[in-house]
N, C-alpha and C positions, 0 to 999 in steps of 0.2 A: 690783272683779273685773277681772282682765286680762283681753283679749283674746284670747289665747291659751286660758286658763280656757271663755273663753264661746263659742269655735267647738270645743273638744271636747263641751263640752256640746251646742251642736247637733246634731253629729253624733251623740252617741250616742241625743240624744229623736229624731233621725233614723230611724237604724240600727233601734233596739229597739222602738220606740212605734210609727212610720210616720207620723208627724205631716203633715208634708210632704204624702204619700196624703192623707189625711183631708181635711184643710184644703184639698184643690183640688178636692175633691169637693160644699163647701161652695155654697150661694148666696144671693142678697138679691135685695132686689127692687129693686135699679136699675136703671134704662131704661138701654141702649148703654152699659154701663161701661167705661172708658177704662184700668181694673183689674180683672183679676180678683179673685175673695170672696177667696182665696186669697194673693194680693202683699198682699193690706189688711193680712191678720190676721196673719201674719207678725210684723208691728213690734210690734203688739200683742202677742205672745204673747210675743217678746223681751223687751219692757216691763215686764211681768206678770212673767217670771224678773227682771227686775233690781230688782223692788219701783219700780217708776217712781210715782210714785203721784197722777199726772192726766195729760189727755192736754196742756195745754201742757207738763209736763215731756219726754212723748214728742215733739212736735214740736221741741222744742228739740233734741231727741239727733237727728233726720230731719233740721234743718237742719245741725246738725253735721256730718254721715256719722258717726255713730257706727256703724251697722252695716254698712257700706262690704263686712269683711270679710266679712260674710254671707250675701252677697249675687252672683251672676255678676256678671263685671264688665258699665258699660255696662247696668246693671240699674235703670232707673229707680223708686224711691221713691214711695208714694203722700203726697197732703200729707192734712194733721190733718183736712181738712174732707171727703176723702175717706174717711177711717176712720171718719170721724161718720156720716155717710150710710149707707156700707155697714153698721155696728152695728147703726142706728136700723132695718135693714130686713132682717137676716139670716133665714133659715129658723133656731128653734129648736130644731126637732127634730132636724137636721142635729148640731148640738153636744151637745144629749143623749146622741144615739148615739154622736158620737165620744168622750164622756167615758166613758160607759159600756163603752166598748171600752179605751179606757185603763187604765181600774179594773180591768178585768178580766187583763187583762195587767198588772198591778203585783202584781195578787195573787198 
């Protein structure tokens, strides 16, 4: 998928979903996070669109800058071991609701 491809695509799960909203409303139970729940899940969710299918193939694309363009510039990246953490200790309910808000807007 080009790049081009995958920043209209963000933009429109932007635009029409609110994803972006959602996702920073999100939290875990990290002491003093150096990222918000929100820059974590991000990559992941890009990842999850491109079928990435473990997180060393996602860290591989983070050390790449594959999502460079997705990004403000000067936008620091979280690494892998930070995604692990924030997952291991996210609020579930949090995600419930915003899938269920999802669904319901697709319908």
């Amino acid at each position: 998928m080009s790049n081009n491809y995958l920043i209209k695509l963000v933009k429109y799960i932007k635009n029409v979903y609110g994803i972006h909203n959602k996702i920073n409303k999100l939290s875990d139970g990290r002491v003093n996070p150096s990222f918000k729940t929100g820059q974590v899940l991000l990559p992941v969710l890009f990842g999850y669109s491109l079928r990435i299918q473990s997180l060393n193939g996602l860290n591989c694309m983070l050390k790449e800058k594959e999502f460079k363009n997705l990004f403000p510039r000067k936008t620091r990246l979280p690494l892998i071991d930070t995604i692990r953490d924030s997952l291991k200790s996210i609020e579930l309910t949090g995600l419930a609701n915003m899938n269920k808000g999802i669904i319901k807007k697709a319908i």
